[in-house]
VEXMI-410546 format. One line per 5 residues: number of its first residue (from 0); for each residue x, y, z of C-alpha. Coordinates in nm, 3 decimals, always signed. Layout:
BEGIN
NUM) X,Y,Z | ... .
***
This chain:
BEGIN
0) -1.835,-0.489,-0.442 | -1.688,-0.508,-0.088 | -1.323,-0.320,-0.123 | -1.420,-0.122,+0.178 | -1.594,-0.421,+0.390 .
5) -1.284,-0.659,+0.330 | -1.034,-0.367,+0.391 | -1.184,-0.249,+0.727 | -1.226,-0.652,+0.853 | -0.904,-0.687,+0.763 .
10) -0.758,-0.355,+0.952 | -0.977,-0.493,+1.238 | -0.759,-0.770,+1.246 | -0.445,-0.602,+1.213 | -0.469,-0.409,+1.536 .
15) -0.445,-0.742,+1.712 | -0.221,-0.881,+1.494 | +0.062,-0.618,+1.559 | +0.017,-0.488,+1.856 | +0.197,-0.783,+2.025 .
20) +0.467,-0.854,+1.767 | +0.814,-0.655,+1.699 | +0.768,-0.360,+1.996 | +1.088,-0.366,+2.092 | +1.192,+0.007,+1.996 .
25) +0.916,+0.178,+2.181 | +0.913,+0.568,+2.190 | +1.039,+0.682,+2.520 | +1.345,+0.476,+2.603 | +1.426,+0.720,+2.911 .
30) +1.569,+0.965,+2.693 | +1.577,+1.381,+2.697 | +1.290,+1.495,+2.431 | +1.400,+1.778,+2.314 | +1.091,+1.784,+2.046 .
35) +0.747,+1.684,+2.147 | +0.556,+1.424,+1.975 | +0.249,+1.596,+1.760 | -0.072,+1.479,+1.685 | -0.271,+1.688,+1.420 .
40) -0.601,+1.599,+1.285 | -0.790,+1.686,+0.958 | -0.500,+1.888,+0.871 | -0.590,+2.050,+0.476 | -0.367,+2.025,+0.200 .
45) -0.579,+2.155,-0.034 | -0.938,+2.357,-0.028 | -1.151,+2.011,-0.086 | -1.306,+1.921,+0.241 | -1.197,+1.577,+0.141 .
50) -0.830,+1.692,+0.080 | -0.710,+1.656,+0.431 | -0.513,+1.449,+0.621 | -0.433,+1.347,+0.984 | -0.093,+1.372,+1.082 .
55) +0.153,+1.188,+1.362 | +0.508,+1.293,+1.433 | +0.684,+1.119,+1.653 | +0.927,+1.297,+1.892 | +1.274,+1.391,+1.871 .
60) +1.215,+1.412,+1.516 | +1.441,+1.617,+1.268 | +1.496,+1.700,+0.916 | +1.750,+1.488,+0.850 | +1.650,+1.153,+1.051 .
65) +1.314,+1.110,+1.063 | +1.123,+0.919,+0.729 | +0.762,+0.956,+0.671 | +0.513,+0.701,+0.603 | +0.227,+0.842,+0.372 .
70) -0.051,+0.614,+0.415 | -0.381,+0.563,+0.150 | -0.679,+0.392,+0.225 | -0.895,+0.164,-0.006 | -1.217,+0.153,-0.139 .
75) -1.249,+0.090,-0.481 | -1.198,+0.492,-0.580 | -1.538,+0.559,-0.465 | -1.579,+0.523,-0.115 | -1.347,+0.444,+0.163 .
80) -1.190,+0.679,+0.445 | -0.865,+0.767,+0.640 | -1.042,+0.623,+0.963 | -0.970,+0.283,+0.804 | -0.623,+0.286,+0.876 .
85) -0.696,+0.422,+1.212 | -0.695,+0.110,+1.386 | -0.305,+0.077,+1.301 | -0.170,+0.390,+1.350 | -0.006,+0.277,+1.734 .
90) +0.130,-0.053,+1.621 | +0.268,+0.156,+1.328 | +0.422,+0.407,+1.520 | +0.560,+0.077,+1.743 | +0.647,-0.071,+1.456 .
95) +0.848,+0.199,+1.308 | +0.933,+0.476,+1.566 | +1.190,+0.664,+1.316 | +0.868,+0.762,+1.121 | +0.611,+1.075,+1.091 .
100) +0.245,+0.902,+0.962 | +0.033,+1.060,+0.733 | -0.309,+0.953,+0.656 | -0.474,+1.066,+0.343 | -0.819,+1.148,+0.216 .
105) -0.853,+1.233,-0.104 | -1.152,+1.302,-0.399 | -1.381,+1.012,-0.422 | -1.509,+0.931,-0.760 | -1.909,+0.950,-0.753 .
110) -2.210,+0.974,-1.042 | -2.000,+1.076,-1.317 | -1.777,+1.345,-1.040 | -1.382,+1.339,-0.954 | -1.346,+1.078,-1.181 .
115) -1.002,+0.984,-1.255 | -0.687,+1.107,-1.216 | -0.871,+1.280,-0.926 | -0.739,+1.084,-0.685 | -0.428,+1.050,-0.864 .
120) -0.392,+1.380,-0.878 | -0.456,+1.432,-0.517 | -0.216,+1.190,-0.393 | +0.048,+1.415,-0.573 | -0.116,+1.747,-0.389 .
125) -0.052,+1.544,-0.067 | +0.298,+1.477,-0.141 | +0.380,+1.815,-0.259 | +0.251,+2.020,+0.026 | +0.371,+1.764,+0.272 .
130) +0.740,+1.803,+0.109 | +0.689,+2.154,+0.073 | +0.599,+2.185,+0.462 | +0.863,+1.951,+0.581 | +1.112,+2.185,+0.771 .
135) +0.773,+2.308,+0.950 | +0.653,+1.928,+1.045 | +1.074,+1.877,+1.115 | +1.093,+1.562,+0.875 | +1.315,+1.436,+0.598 .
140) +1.276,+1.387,+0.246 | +1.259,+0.992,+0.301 | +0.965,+0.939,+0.169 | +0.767,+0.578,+0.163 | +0.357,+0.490,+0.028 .
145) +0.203,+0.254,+0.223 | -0.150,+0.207,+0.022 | -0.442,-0.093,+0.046 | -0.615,-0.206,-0.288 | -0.694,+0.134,-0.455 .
150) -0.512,+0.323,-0.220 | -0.175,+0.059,-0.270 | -0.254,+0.138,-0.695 | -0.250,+0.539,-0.606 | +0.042,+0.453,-0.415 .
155) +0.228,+0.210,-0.695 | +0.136,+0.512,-0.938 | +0.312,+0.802,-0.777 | +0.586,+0.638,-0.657 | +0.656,+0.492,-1.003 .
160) +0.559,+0.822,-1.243 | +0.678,+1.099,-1.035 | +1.016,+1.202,-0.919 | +0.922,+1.515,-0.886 | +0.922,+1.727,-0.584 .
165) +1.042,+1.403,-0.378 | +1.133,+1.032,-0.527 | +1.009,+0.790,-0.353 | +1.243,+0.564,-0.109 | +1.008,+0.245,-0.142 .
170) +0.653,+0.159,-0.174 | +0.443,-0.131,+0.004 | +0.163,-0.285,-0.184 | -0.128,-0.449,-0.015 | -0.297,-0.571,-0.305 .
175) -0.319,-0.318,-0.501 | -0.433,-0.302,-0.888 | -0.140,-0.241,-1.117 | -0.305,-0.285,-1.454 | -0.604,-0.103,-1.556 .
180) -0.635,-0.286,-1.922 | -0.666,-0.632,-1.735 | -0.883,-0.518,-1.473 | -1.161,-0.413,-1.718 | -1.025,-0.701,-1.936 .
185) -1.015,-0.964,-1.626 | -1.262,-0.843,-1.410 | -1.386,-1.113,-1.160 | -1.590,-0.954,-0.889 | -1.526,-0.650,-0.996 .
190) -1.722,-0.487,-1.277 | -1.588,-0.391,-1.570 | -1.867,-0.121,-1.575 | -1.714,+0.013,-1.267 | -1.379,+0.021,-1.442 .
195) -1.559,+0.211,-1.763 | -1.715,+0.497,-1.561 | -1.406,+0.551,-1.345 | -1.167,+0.603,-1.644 | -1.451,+0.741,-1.854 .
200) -1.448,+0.503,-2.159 | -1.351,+0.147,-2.236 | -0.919,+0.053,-2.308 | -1.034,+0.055,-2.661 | -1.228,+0.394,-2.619 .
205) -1.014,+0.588,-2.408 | -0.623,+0.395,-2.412 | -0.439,+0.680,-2.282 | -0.596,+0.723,-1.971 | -0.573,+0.367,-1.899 .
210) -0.250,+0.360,-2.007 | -0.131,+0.656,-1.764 | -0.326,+0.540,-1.467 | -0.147,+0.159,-1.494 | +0.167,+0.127,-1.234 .
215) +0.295,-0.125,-1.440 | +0.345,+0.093,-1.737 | +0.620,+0.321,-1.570 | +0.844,+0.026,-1.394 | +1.206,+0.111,-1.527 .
220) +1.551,+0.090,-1.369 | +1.533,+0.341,-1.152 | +1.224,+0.256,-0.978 | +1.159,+0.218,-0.599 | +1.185,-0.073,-0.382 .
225) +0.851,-0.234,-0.378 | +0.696,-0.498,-0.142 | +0.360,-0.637,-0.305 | +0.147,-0.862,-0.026 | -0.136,-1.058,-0.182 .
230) -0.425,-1.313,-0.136 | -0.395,-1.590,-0.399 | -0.774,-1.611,-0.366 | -0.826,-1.272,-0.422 | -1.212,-1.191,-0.596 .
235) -1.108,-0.846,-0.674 | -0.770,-0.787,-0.787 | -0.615,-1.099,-0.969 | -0.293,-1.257,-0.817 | -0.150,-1.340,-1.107 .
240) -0.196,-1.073,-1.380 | -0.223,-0.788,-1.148 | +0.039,-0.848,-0.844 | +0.239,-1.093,-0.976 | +0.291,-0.985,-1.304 .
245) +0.423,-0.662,-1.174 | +0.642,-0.869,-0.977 | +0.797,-1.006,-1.287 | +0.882,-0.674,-1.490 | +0.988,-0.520,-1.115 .
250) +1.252,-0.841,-1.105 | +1.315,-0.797,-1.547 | +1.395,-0.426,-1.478 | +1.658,-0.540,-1.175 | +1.449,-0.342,-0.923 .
255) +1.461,-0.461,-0.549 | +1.109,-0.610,-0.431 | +0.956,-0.890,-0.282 | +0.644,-1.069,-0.372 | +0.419,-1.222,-0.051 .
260) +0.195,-1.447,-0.169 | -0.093,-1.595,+0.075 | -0.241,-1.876,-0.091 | -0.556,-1.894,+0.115 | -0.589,-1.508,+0.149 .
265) -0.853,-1.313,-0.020 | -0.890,-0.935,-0.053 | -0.761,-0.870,+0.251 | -0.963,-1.058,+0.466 | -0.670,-1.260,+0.617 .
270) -0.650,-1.373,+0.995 | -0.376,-1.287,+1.281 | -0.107,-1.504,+1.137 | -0.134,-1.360,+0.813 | -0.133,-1.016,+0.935 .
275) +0.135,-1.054,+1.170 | +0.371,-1.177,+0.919 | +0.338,-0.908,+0.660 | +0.409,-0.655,+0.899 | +0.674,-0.860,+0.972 .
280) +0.802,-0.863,+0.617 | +0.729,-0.523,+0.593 | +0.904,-0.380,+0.876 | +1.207,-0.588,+0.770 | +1.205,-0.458,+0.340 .
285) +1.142,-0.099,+0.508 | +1.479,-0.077,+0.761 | +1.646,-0.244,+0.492 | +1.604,-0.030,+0.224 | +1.506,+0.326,+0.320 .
290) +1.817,+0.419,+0.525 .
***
């Protein structure tokens, strides 16, 4: 398995991709701050020492203008870190200046321990105390899920069963897993063993949990914008019954998104070009719908 391998190449990657592509908002602009940017690291929102996060807010920011980006890293629900994304937190803040970044940790699955909804359920802690806290951290209840492979299905999965404290204003998807039946089913690189232990039975043995822990299962009407960005060579997580067909039910249920397919991309491990035009497409699906 190499979810975390092919997720940190690929970040490695990104920080030259972006870094010289769509700056043209900076963060100064010669203007009176009035609010001081804030950087605060390992920041708990629970009493885990993996439930923390590290947190960027931009300056000038308010309650009523500034968005936040909740970011959630990858790694296959067992490993994996919030230093993966770490490597694009400037060209992120470049990118999209009108944001406050937060980058999660959260339970990893291990030898039969935090196995899921652990993480599930920890992405929702995250959310909660970081609505709860937002007059203190001076942002707005704009809230958007940015998540890679696991950390894009944790994302798909809260933004598509909760609405509750906050609904989500849109989520982006780099290739996440959206259907837990199929990826035990369909495995491909993946074991379906890994699967098994993680939801603690078989679809046959234990079909509720897979059913609740599948985005797919809670697309409706009013469901968020969603931008999905896969590799159509993808070992892991299978273009066509995991990303694509959520597409398809997304498009059925008259929901805004936009499927980016990379034919010669595979999980993740996709070169400067590749890179450079999803942020592209995601910068452009973000400012167009999270106002």
């Amino acid at each position: 398995m190499k979810l975390k391998t092919s997720l940190l190449v690929s970040l490695s990657f990104l920080i030259f991709a972006v870094s010289c592509t769509k700056d043209d908002s900076g963060s100064g602009g010669g203007g009176t701050t009035t609010v001081a940017a804030k950087t605060m690291l390992n920041e708990p929102y629970g009493t885990d020492p993996l439930q923390k996060m590290d947190i960027y807010l931009p300056a000038n920011r308010s309650v009523t203008s500034t968005k936040v980006l909740i970011l959630i890293h990858g790694g296959g629900w067992t490993q994996g870190d919030k230093i993966d994304f770490n490597v694009s937190i400037d060209t992120l803040k470049k990118r999209l200046p009108d944001y406050a970044i937060f980058n999660l940790n959260y339970r990893l699955a291990s030898f039969g321990v935090n196995l899921f909804p652990t993480q599930e359920l920890d992405v929702k802690a995250a959310i909660e105390f970081i609505y709860g806290n937002r007059n203190t951290y001076l942002v707005s209840d704009k809230f958007v899920l940015l998540g890679a492979s696991a950390g894009a299905h944790l994302s798909l999965l809260h933004a598509y069963k909760y609405a509750s404290p906050v609904k989500i204003k849109a989520v982006v998807d780099f290739f996440g897993p959206t259907d837990m039946v199929d990826m035990y089913n369909n495995p491909g690189a993946y074991p379906a063993l890994t699967i098994a232990l993680l939801l603690s039975g078989t679809p046959t043995s234990n079909a509720p949990l897979y059913q609740q822990s599948s985005p797919i299962n809670f697309v409706n009407a009013t469901t968020c914008p969603t931008i999905i960005l896969q590799g159509g060579v993808d070992p892991l997580v299978n273009a066509n019954t995991q990303s694509l067909a959520l597409k398809t039910k997304l498009t059925t249920a008259l929901v805004i998104n936009q499927y980016v397919l990379y034919p010669g991309g595979g999980h993740g491990d996709w070169d400067v070009a590749t890179y450079t035009d999803a942020y592209n497409k995601i910068q452009a699906f973000l400012t167009a719908n999270v106002q």
